[in-house]
C-alpha positions in Angstrom: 15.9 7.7 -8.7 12.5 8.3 -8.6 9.5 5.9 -7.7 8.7 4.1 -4.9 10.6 6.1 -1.8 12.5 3.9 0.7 12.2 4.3 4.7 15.9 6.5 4.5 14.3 8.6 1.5 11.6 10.0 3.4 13.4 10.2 6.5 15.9 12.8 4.4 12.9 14.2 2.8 11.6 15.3 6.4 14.5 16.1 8.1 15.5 19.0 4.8 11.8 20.2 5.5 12.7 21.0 9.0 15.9 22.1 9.0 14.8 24.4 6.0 11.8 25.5 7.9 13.8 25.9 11.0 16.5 28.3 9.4 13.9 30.5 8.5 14.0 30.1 4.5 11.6 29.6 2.2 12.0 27.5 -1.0 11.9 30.2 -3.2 14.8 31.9 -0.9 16.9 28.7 -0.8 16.9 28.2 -4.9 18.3 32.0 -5.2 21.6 30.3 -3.2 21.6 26.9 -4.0 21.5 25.5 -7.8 18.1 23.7 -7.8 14.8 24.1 -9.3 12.1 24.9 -6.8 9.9 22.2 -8.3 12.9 20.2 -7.4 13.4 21.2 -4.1 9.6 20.4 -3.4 9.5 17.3 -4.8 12.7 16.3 -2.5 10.8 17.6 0.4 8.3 15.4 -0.4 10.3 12.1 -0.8 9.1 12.1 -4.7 12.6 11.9 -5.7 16.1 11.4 -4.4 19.0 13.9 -4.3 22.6 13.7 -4.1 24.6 14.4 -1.0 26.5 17.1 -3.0 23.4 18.8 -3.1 22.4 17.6 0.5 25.4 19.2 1.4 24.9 22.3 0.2 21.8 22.7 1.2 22.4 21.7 5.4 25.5 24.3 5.1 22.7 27.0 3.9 20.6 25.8 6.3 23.3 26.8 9.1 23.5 22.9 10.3 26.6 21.4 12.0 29.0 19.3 10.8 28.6 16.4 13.0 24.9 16.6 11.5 25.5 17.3 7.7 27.8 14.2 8.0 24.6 11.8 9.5 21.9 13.2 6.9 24.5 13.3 3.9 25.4 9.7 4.8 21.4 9.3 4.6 21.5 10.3 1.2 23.9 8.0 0.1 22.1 5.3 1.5 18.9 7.0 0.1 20.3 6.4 -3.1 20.9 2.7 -2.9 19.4 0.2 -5.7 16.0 -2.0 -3.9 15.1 -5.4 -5.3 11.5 -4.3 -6.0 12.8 -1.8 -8.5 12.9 -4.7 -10.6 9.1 -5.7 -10.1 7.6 -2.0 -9.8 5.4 -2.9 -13.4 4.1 -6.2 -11.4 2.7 -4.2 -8.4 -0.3 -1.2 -7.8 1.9 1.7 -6.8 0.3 1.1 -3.0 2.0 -2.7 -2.6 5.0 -1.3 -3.7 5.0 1.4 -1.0 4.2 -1.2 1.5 7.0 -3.9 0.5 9.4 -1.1 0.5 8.2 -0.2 4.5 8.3 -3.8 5.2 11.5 -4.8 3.7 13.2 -2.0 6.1 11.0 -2.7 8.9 12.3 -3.6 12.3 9.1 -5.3 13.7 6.2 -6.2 11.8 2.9 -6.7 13.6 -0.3 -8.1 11.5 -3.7 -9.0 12.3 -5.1 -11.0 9.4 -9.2 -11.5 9.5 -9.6 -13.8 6.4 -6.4 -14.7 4.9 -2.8 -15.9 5.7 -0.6 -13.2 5.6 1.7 -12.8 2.1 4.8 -13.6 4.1 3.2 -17.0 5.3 2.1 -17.9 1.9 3.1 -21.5 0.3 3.4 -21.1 -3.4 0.6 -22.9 -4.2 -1.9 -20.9 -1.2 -0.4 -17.4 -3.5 -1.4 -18.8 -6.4 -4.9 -19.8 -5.5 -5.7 -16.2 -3.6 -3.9 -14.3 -6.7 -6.0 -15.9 -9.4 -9.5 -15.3 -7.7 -8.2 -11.5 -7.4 -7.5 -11.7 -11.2 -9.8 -13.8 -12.9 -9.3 -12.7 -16.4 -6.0 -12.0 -15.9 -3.0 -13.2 -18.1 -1.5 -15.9 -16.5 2.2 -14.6 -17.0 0.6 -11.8 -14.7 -0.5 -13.9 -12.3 2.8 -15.6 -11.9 5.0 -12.8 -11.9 2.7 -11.3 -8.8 3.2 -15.1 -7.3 6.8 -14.3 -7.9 7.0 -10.7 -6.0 4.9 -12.4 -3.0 7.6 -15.5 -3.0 10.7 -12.6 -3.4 9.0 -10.5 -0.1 9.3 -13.9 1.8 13.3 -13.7 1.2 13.2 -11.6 4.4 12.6 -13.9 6.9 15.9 -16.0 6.1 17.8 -13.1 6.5 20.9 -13.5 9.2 19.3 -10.7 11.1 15.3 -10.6 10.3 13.1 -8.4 11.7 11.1 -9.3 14.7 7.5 -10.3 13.4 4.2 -11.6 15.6 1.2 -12.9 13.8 -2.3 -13.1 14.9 -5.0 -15.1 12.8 -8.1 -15.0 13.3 -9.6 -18.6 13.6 -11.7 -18.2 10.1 -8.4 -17.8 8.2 -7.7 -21.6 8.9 -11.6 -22.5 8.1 -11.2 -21.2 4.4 -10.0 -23.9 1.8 -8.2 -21.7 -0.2 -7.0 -23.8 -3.3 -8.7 -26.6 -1.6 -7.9 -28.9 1.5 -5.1 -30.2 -0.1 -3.3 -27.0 -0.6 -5.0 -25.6 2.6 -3.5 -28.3 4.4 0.1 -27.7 3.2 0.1 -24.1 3.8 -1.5 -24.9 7.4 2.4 -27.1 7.9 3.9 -24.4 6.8 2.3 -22.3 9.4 3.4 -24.8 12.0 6.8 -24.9 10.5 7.4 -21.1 10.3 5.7 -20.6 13.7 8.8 -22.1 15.1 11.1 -19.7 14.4 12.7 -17.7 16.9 12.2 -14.4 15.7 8.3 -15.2 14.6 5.2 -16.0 16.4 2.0 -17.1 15.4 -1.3 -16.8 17.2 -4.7 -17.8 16.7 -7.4 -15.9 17.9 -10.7 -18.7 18.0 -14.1 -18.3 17.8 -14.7 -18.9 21.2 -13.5 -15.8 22.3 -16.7 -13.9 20.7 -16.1 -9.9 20.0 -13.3 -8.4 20.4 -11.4 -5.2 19.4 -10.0 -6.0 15.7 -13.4 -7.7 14.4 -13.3 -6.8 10.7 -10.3 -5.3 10.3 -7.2 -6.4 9.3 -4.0 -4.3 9.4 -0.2 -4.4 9.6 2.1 -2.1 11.7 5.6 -1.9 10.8 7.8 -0.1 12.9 11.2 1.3 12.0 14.8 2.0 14.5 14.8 5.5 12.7 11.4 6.5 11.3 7.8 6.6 12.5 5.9 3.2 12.9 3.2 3.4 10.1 -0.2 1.4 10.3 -0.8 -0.1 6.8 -5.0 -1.7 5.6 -5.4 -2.3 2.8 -9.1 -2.4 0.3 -10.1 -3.3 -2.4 -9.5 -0.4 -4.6 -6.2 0.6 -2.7 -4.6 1.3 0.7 -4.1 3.3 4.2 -0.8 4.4 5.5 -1.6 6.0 8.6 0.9 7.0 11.0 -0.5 9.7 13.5 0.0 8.9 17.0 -3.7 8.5 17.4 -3.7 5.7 14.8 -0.5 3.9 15.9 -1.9 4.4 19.6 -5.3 2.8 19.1 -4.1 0.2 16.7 -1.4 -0.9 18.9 -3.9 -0.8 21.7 -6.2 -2.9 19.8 -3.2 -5.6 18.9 -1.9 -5.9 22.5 -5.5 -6.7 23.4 -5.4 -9.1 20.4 -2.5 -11.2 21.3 -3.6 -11.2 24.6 -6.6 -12.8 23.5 -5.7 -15.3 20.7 -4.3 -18.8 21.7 -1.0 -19.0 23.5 2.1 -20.0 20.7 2.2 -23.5 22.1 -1.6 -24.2 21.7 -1.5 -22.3 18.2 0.5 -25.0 17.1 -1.8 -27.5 18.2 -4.7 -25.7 16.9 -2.9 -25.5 13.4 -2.3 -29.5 13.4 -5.6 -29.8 14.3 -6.9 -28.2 11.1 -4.2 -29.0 8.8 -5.9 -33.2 9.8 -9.4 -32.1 9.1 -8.1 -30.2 6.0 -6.7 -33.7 5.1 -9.6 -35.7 5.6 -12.1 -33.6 3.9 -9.7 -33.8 0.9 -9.7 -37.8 1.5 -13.9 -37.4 1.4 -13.8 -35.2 -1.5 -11.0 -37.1 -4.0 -12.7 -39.5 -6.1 -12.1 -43.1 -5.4 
């Protein structure tokens, strides 16, 4: 299946590089023994499209690699091939949020820093809808609902039996922004408070007080993975970053560890957040008509 490649896709992808590259073959020399197309056989290399473990199997046997190994990688392939929910929304999402959901859904740790909005896997409903709609303003609103719909879907993956480990940091003017308005500020400050509970989540705010530090600006997400590469994920606003060299995931895990370090402890995040979400709540009571 082609289209957005999963975490075990690429994986595959790399490891047929280098056991290609480490028999000594070229592609052209591996198409003369194996029935594939060399356009093919590049664009598998490259994670562009899947391939069968028939043809996986072929391939590691030419390649010279041993049968405790063919077994692991043609295994990969299988799994490779399995169906992912956002198949079903790829026409709702730029091709570089799909890439990113399918990282995050097979992430085993997700670490964010979030300079002026909640993170999407934090979002109420109503929060989505507000931050959505501003992106889109002359958008259709079926459009706007469905993307609602893909944000509310990606959240699926913190009830899961087994979810992956995830830590949060805020910077204090997330909470200061009324998206949708107190009201709906409010609410989605709760469900901070509620989701912040969580044993396998944590939230942190990093506040004002604490003046420059080593994130100012930037936000960024790094997911890291039991059998791939941790990747580094910003995101603009005409598209998206996936780095993933060790100088990136160095410096921006430097920079988070100095973050967390920085922000409010968990326990005081939660008071912080009730704190807000009551002023939130007042300035709606000032604001509603009488």
């Amino acid at each position: 299946m082609a289209g957005i490649p999963s975490v075990q896709r690429r994986r595959l992808a790399a490891e047929l590089r280098a056991r290609r590259e480490a028999a000594d073959l070229t592609i052209d020399q591996v198409i003369q023994k194996v029935k594939v197309g060399k356009s093919t056989l590049s664009r598998v290399e490259n994670a562009q499209v899947s391939v069968t473990p028939r043809t996986v199997t072929h391939l590691l046997r030419l390649y010279g690699v041993s049968d405790e190994d063919v077994e692991a990688l043609v295994q990969l392939a299988r799994e490779a091939q399995q169906y992912n929910w956002w198949h079903d929304y790829s026409n709702a999402m730029p091709h570089e949020l799909a890439e990113y959901v399918a990282f995050e859904d097979e992430a085993t740790q997700l670490r964010a820093y979030n300079v002026q909005l909640v993170n999407g896997l934090l979002q109420t409903t109503d929060y989505a809808r507000a931050i959505i709609s501003a992106e889109f303003p002359d958008g259709p609103a079926a459009k706007v609902e469905e993307r609602i719909e893909v944000r509310l879907v990606r959240q699926k993956i913190l009830d899961r039996p087994n979810p992956p480990r995830m830590w949060f940091v805020l910077d204090e003017a997330v909470l200061h922004r009324p998206v949708g308005g107190p009201h709906v500020m409010a609410e989605q400050l709760e469900h901070l408070i509620a989701i912040g509970q969580r044993p396998a989540i944590t939230v942190q705010v990093l506040p004002f007080r604490q003046g420059a530090h080593m994130g100012m600006g930037v936000s960024f997400t790094m997911l890291d993975f039991s059998n791939h590469p941790t990747v580094v994920y910003q995101e603009n606003l005409s598209g998206a970053l996936y780095l993933d060299k060790d100088y990136h995931v160095e410096t921006h895990g430097l920079a988070f560890d100095h973050l967390r370090a920085t922000a409010l402890s968990p326990a005081d995040t939660l008071a912080f957040l009730r704190m807000r979400a009551e002023a939130m709540l007042a300035q709606g009571a000032r604001e509603s008509p009488e």
